[in-house]
N, C-alpha and C positions, 0 to 999 in steps of 0.2 A: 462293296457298296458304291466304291467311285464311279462303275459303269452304268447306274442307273437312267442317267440324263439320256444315254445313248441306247439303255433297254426301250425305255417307253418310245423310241424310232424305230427300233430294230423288229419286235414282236410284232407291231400291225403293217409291214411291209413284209417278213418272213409270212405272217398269213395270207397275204394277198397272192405270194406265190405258190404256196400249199394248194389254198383255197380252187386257185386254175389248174394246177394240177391235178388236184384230186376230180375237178370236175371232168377234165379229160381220161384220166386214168384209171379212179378209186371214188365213185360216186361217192360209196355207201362211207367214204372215210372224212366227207366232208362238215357232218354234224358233229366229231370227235376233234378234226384242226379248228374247229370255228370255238368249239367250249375248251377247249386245251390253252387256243389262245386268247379268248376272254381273260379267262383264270389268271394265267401268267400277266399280258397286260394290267390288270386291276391289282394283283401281287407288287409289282413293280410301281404304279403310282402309289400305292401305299406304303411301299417300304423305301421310293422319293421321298414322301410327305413326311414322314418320321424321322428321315436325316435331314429334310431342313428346318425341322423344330428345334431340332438339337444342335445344329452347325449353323443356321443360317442361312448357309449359300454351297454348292454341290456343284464341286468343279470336275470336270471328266476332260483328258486332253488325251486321245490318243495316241498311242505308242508312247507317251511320255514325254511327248516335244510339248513344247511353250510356246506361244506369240512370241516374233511375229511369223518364225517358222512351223509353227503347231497351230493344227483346228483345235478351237477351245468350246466346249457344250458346259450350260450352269443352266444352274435351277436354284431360283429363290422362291419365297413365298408369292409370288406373282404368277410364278410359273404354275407352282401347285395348284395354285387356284383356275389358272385355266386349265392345267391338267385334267383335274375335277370334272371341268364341268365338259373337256372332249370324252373323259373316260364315262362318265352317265349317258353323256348321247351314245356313243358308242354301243353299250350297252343296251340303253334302253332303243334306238332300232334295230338292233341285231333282236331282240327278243320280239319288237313289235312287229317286225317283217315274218318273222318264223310261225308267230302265232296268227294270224292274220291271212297269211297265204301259205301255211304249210311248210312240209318239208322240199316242194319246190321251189321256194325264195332261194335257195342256195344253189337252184343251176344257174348258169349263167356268168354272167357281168356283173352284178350288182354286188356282190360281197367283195370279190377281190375289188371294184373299184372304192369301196367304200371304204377297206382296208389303206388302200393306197392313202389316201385322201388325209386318213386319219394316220400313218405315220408323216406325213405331209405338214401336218399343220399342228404335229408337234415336236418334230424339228424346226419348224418357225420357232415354237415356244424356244428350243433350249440352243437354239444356234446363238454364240455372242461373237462370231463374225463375219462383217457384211457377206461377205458371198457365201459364204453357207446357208443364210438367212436370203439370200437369192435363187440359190437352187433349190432350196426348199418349196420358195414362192411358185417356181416354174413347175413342181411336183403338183402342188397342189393346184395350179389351172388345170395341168391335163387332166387331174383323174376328176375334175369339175366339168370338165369341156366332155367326158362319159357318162359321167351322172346323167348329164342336161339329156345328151343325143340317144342314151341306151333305148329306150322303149320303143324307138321308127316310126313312130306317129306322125303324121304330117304335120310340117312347121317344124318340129326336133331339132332337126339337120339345123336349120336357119338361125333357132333359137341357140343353139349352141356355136354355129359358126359366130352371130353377134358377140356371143361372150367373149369368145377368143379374140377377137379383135379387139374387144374393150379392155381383154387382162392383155392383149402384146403392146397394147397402147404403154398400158400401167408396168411393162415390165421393160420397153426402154428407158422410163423414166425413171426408175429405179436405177437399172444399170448405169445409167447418164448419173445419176448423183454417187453410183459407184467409184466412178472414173474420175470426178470432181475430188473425189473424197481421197481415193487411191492418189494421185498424182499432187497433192497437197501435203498430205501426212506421211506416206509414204509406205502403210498399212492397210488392212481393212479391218482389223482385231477394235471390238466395239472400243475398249478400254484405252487401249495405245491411241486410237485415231480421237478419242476425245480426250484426250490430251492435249493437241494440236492444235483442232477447229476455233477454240475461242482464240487464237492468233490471228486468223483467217479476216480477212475482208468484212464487214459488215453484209457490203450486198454478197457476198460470197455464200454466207452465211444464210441468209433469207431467200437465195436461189433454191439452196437445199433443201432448206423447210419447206418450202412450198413444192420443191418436186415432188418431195417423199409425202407431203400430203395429199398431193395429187393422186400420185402412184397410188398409193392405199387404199385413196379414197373411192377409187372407183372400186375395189373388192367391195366394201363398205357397203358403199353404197349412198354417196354422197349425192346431195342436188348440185349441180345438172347431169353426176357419172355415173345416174342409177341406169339409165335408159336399158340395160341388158337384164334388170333384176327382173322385173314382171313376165317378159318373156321367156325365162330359162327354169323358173318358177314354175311356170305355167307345163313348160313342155316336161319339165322333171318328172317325176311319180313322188305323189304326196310326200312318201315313205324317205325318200332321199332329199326331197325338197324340206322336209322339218329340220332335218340334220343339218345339209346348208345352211340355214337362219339362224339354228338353234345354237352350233358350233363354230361356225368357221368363219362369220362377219367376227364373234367373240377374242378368236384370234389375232384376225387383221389388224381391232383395234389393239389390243394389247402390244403386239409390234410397229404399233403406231406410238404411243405413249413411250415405249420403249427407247424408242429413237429420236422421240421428241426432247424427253426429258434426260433419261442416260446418256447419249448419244451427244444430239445437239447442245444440250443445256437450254433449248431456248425460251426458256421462259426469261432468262437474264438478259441472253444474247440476241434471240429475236424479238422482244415481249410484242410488237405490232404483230404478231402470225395470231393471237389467241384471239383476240376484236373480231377476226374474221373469223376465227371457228366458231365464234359463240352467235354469229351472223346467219353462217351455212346450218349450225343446230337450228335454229329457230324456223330457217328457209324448210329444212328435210320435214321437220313439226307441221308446219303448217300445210304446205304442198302434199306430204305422203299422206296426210290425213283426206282433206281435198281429192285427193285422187281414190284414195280407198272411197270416198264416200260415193261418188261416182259411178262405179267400177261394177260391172254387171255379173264378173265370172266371177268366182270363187278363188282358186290359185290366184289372179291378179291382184284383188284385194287382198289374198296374207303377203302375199308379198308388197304391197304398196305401204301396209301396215307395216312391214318389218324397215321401208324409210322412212316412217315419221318416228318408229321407235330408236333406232339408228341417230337420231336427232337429238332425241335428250341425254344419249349417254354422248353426244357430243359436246351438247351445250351442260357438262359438266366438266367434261375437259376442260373448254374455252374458258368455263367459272374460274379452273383448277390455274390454268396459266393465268389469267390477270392479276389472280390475289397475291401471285410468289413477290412481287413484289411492293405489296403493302405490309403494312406492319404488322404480326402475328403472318406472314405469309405460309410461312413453312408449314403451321397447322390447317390453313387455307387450303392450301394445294393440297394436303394429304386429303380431306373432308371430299374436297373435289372430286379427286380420284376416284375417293373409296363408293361417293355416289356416283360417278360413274361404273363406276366396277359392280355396284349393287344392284343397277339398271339394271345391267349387261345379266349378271346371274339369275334374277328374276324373269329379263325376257328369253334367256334361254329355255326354260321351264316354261311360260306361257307362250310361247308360237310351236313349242315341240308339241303340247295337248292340243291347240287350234287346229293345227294342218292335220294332225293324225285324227280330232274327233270331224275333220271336214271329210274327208277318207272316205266314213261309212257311209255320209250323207250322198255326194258323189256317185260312189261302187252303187249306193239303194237306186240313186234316181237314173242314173246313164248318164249323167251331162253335171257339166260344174258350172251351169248357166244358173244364178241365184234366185233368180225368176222362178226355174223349176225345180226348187229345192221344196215345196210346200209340202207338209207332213211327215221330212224325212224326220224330224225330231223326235216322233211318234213311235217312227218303226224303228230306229235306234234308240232307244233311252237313256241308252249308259253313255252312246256319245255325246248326246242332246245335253244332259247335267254336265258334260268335261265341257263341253262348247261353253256352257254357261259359265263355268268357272273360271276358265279363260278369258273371255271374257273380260268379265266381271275384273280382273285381275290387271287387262290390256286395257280397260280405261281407266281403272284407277279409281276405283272402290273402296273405301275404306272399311273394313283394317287390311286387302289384301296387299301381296308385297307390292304390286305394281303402285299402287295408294303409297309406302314405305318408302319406296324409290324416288318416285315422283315430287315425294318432299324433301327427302334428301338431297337432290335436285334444287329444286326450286330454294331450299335454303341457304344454300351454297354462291346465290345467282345475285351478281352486282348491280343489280337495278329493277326497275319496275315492267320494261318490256318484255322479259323472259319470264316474268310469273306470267303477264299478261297472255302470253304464248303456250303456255304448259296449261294454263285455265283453258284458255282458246280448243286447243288441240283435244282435251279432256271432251268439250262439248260436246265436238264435232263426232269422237268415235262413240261417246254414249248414243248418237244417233243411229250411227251406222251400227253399231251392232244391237241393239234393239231394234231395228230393221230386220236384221238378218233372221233375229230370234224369233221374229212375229211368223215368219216366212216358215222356218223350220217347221214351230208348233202349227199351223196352218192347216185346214183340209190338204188330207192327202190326192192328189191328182189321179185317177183312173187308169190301169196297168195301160202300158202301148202308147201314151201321152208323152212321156216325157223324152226328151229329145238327145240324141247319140251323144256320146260325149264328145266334146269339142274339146280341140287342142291348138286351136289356131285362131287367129283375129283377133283383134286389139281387147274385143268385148267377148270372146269365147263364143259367139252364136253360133247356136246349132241348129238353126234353122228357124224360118216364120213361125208353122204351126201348119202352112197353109198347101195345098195338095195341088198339082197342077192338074185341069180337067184331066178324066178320064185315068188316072192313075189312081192304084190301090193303097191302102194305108200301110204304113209298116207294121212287120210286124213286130210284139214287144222286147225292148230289148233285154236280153237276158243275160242277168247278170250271176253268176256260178254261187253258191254260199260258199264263202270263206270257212275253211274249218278254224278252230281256234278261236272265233269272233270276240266271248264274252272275256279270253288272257288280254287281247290287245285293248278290248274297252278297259278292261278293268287298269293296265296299265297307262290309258291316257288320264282315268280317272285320276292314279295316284301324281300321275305329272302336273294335270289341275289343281289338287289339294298342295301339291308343296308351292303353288305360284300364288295360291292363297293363304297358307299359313308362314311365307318369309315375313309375312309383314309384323304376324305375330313373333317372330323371332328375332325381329331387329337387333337388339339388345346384343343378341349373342355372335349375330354374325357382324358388324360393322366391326367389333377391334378386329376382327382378323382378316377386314375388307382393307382397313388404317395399314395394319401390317404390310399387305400384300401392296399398298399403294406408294407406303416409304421406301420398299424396297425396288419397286420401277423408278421412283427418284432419283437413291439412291446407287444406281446402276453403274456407272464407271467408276467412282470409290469401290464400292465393295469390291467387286472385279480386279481392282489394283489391287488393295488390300490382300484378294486371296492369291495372285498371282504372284505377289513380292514375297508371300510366307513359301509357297509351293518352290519359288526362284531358294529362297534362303534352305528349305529344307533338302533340293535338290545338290545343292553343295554342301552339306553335312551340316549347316548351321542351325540356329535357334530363331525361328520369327521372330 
């Protein structure tokens, strides 16, 4: 059971190479590696989750070396819980691309990169030392920088070259806080080197935090380091683009909290770095919203949306760090956390239903120009109600979870400006998406009207409307029926319904959001803790 941390790595990077081989060699064997290794991945985060109820904390070092000469892999309840919700995405595109486009979704690119991605970004999860947790980072741009470029649509190429430049930005900076960190402590083992840092300089200290906030925060998707998110979004395929949003900003921050609070300490040591997160939450709220509302294409807006939501699970952090050092802190910063972490769960579930029910809307009309979205609500039904639930859910609805979060949130929050902003931002997307809605349910537009799909310009236009003299009209464009249509509705539906009913489950899932939160805290104790009993039992002795 010790190798678990390093199964849930191992399985979605062995299928990524299966998956390219089979499609080279063994077509017909690639719907068998793809359910084979479903199975086994979901076996192994479940049979994670069950030894760290019972233990705690799941250390895996292989070959049997220890820091500072051994790579160390753990998994606590933190990790679970992101585990969770990579292994549901996971899952839920791997079924929604099958059912949706058939059993050609599996030629290609798209699965082995999607594989990649996802052992990627859960070695971020279970790496606890820094350069592991750096090569992991660099794993998961590249098979980002494929997602983005796969499809060769015009703009692609550009949209995915901008990303790559915005994560080599975020990955000297990173590496730069490596070398600060390495050449100070004289380790990278998360444990050992937070040992050291609270010796360290003041401003030494506060360089770090703000590297690695930097770094991160462009994955993120911070104001002003989103600039690559709407474009790569845009140029993505719906199908990959939920997944992104839905999974792998969830990560960043988690490895962000990680190193903020295990790592650094800084809630003690820098406590000025949280004033500013709870500044840049409120900037992401207000702007991402702003911009969604604006925002003419469809992929631009979920992704504009996914930085104003990006926002509140930050300005719960920023809440989570100011309190640690007021009185009752400790239970402060866990509440914080956990609504941030509750954000984060619930917005994985509502932009994974938005982008998948915007999908059919899209595929119906030829174009993700929102303009010519009128009627598609009609001729989709099943996406039209997921839309709605979504929705309903991303502005914060009550009882849905998004409504759950958003208070957990806002009650968490040191002052009057951050409700003011959580109110604000609520307004704003009830607008925009009851816009959007009015548009769906709308007269349908006349076949041959609506305009090719666009993947390029800031606004996705696909054109005037308008014919140059003496030239003929196009003709309609035609879009293939998906086999499988009513599994993938029916699957976004059920994504809708659980981003509507966390709200009704609060109750149940917050202690184990509390848990998952003490134990990011808690991060270089436990760590020691287990590495001194592992140290004592490696020499015969008794922890």
């Amino acid at each position: 059971m010790e190798h678990l941390p390093l199964l849930i790595v191992i399985i979605p990077l062995g299928m990524a190479f299966l998956l390219a081989l089979a499609d080279l060699a063994a077509p017909r064997a690639r719907g068998v590696v793809l359910a084979a290794g479903l199975a086994a991945q979901s076996a192994s985060v479940f049979l994670l989750a069950r030894e760290v109820a019972l233990r705690g904390l799941v250390l895996y070092t292989p070959g049997g070396w220890l820091p500072p000469r051994g790579i160390l892999l753990a998994a606590d309840a933190g990790t679970v819980l992101l585990a969770g919700i990579v292994l549901s995405g996971f899952v839920a595109v791997s079924i929604f691309s099958l059912s949706s486009r058939g059993g050609s979704s599996l030629a290609g690119k798209f699965f082995p990169l999607l594989c990649l991605y996802t052992s990627a970004i859960n070695g971020i999860l279970v790496a606890a030392d820094l350069f592991n947790l750096f090569v992991f980072l660099e794993l998961a741009t590249v098979s980002t920088v494929g997602l983005i470029g796969m499809k060769g649509r015009p703009g692609n190429a550009a949209a995915a070259l901008t990303y790559l430049i915005m994560a080599s930005f975020s990955s000297v900076l990173f590496l730069l806080a490596l070398v600060v960190i390495y050449r100070a402590t004289g380790t990278l083992s998360l444990p050992l080197a937070a040992r050291v840092l609270p010796s360290l300089a003041g401003q030494t200290r506060a360089v770090l935090a703000v590297t690695l906030v930097v770094s991160l925060g462009i994955k993120i998707g911070l104001v002003p380091l989103h600039l690559w998110q709407a474009r790569a979004y845009q140029a993505a395929g719906s199908t990959a683009a939920g997944f992104l949003s839905a999974c792998g900003m969830k990560v960043y921050l988690a490895a962000l909290i990680r190193l903020l609070w295990g790592l650094l300490q800084a809630p003690l040591l820098v406590p000025a770095l949280f004033p500013v997160l709870l500044w840049a939450g409120m900037i992401n709220i207000i702007l991402g919203h702003l911009m969604a509302l604006f925002e003419g294409e469809l992929k631009r807006f979920c992704a504009f949306s996914s930085v104003a939501h990006a926002g509140y699970i930050v300005l719960g952090l920023g809440a989570a760090g100011m309190a640690s050092g007021s009185p009752g802190g400790a239970s402060l910063a866990t509440a914080g956390i956990a609504a941030a972490l509750y954000h984060a769960v619930n917005h994985s579930a509502m932009k994974s239903a938005l982008f998948w029910s915007c999908r059919s809307f899209m595929a119906g009309a030829g174009t993700t120009r929102i303009a010519d979205l009128s009627g598609r609500g009609g001729a989709a039904p099943l996406a039209f109600i997921a839309f709605l639930g979504a929705a309903a859910a991303l502005i914060g609805l009550p009882p849905t979870g998004g409504f759950a979060s958003k208070w957990q949130v806002a009650a968490v929050q040191p002052g009057l400006m951050p409700l003011l902003v959580i109110a604000l931002g609520t307004v704003i997307s009830l607008v925009y998406y009851t816009r959007i809605a009015l548009i769906l349910a709308g007269p349908g537009k006349p076949a041959g009207l609506a305009h090719p799909r666009s993947s390029g310009g800031s606004g996705g236009s696909g054109g005037s409307g308008t014919l140059p003299k003496g030239a003929r009209p196009a003709s309609p464009l035609r879009v293939p029926s998906a086999p499988g249509t009513v599994p993938a509705a029916v699957l976004v539906l059920i994504l809708a319904g659980l981003a509507l009913s966390t709200g009704v489950l609060e109750g149940w899932i917050i202690p184990f959001l509390e848990e998952a939160s003490r134990a990011f805290i808690a991060t270089a104790p436990n760590l020691d803790a287990a590495l001194e009993a592992a140290r004592a039992a490696a020499r015969g002795g008794t922890p």
